[in-house]
C-alpha positions in Angstrom: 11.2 0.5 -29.1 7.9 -0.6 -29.6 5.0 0.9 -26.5 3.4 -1.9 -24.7 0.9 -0.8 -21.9 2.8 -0.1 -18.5 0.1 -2.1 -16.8 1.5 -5.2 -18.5 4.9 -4.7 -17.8 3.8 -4.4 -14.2 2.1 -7.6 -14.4 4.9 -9.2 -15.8 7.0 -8.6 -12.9 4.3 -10.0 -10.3 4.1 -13.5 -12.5 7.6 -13.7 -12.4 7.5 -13.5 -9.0 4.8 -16.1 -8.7 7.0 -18.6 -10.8 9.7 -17.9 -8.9 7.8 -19.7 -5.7 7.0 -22.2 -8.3 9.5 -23.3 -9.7 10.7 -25.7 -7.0 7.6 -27.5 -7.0 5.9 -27.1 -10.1 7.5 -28.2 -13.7 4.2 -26.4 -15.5 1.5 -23.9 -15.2 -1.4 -23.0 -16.8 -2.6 -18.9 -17.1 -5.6 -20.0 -15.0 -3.0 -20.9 -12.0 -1.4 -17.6 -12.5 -4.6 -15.9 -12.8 -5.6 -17.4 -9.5 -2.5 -15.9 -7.4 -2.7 -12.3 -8.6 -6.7 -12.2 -8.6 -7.1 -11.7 -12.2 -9.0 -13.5 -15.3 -6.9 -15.9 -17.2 -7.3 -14.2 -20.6 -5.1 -11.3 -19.4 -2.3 -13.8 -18.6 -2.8 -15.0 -21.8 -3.2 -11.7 -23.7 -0.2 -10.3 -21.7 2.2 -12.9 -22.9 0.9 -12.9 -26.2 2.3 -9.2 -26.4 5.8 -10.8 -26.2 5.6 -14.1 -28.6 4.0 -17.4 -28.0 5.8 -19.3 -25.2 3.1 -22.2 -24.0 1.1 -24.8 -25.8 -2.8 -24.8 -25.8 -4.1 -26.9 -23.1 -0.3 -28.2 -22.0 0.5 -24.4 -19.9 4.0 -23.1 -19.8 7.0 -24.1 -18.9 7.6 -22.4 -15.2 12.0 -22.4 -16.1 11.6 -21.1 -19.6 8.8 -18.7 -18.8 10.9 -17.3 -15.7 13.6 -16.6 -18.5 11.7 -15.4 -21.2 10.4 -12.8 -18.7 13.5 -12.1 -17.5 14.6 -11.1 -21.2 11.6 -9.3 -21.8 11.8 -7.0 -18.2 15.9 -6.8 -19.0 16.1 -8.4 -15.8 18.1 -11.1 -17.1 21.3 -9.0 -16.1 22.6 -6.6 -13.7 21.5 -3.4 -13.3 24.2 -1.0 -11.4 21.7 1.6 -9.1 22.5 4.5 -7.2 20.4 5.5 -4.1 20.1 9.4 -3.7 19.2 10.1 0.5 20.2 8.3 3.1 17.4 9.0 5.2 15.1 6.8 7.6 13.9 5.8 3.9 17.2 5.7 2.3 18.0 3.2 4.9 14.9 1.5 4.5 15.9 0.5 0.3 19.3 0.3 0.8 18.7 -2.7 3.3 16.1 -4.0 1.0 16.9 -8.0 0.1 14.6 -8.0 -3.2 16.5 -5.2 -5.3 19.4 -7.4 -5.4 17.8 -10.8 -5.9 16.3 -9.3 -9.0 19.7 -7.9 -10.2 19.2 -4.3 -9.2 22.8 -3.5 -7.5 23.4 -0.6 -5.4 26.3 0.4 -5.7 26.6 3.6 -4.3 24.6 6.6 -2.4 24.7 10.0 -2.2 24.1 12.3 0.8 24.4 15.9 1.3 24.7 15.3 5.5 28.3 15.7 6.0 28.3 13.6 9.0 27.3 10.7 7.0 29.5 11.5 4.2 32.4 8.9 3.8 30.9 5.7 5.6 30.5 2.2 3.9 27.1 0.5 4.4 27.4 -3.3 3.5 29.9 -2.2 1.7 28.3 0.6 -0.4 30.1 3.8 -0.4 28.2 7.2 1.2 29.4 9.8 -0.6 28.6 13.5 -1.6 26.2 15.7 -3.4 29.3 17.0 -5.4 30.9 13.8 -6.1 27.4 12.9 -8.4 28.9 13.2 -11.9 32.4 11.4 -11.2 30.5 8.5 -9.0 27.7 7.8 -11.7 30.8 7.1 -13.8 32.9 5.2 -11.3 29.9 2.9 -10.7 28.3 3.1 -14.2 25.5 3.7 -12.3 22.2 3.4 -14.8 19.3 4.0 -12.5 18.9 5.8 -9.7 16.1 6.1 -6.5 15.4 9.8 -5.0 14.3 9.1 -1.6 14.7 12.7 -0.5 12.1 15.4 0.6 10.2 16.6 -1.9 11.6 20.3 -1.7 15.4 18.9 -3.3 13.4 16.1 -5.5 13.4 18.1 -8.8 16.5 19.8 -8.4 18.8 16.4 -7.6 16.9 14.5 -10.8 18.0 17.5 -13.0 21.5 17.1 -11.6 21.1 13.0 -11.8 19.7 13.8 -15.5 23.0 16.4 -16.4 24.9 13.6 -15.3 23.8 10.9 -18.0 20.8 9.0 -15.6 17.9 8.2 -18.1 15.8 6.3 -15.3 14.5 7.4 -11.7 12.5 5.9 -9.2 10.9 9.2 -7.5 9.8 8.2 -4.0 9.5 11.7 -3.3 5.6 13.2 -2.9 5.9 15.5 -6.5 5.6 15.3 -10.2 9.5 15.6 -11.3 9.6 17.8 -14.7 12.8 16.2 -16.8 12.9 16.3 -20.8 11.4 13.2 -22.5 13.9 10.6 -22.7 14.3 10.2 -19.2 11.5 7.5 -17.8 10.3 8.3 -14.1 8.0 6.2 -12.3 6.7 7.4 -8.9 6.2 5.9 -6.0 3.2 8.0 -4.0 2.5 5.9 -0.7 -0.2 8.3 0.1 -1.6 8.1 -2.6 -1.6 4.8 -2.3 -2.9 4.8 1.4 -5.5 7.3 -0.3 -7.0 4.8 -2.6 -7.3 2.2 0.4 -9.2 4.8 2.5 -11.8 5.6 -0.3 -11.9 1.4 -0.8 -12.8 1.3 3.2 -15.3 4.2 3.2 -17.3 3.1 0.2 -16.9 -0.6 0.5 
């Protein structure tokens, strides 16, 4: 599969959610329009895309339908993803109650809990089930991604068991770095972090 830079494919997601809001008003947009929502110059709309194949015409824009699918097929988004959420904590909660995941075809279709009181309940219909159910219920639910929203203490060792069990992508929500062989793509989500970077913005702005 051929590298493209990550920040791209990041980008890629946030344009299809601008021409998502487009498309009921707007038949065509131009990469300065696009630029203008996300804060950005044009000619990285332009070289983005470009990555991917030609899909506007000079000085006509592009097509908001047929850009919204070609990214679609480009992010893989253009199908159903069956996801497994791993903690069912006040986070857990949080994603598992989240609207976007699904509009974007990333189904939840089951999570796993090690709290035996929680063990066995349906939430919206998504089964709760156990720590040592993992390998049969990645299978049941052909489950091909998976979130860690635990503590960081069990992080690493629930990806190794997630990664034993055939799960080649993780969204790490947990504060740590997980260690897993090469083939398995984790992205992290570090919010402090992320609040760090907004308090050096605020004391050196």
């Amino acid at each position: 599969m051929k590298a493209y830079p990550s920040e791209t494919i990041i980008r890629l997601a946030s344009y299809l959610k601008v021409l998502n809001r487009l498309e009921k008003d707007k038949q065509v947009v131009s990469s300065f329009e696009l630029a203008q929502f996300l804060k950005i110059n044009p000619n990285q709309v332009r070289k983005d895309l470009s990555y991917f194949g030609r899909f506007g015409r000079r000085g006509k824009g592009y097509r908001v339908g047929d850009l919204i699918e070609n990214i679609k097929n480009i992010l893989g988004i253009n199908r159903n993803w069956c996801v497994g959420l791993c903690g069912w904590g006040n986070l857990g909660k949080a994603l598992s109650s989240y609207k976007g995941f699904s509009q974007q075809g990333f189904m939840i279709k089951v999570i796993f809990e090690k709290d035996p009181k929680k063990l066995g309940k349906k939430i919206s219909g998504i089964e709760i089930c156990g720590i040592e159910d993992l390998g049969k219920k990645v299978k049941k639910y052909s489950i091909e991604i998976v979130i860690l929203a635990v503590p960081q203490e069990e992080a690493q060792k629930m990806a190794e068991k997630f990664y034993q069990a055939g799960i080649r992508a993780i969204l790490n929500f947990a504060p740590t770095n997980l260690i897993l062989p090469s083939d398995c793509l984790v992205r992290n989500v570090d919010m402090s972090s992320e609040l760090s970077y907004l308090s050096y913005y605020l004391t050196h702005r």
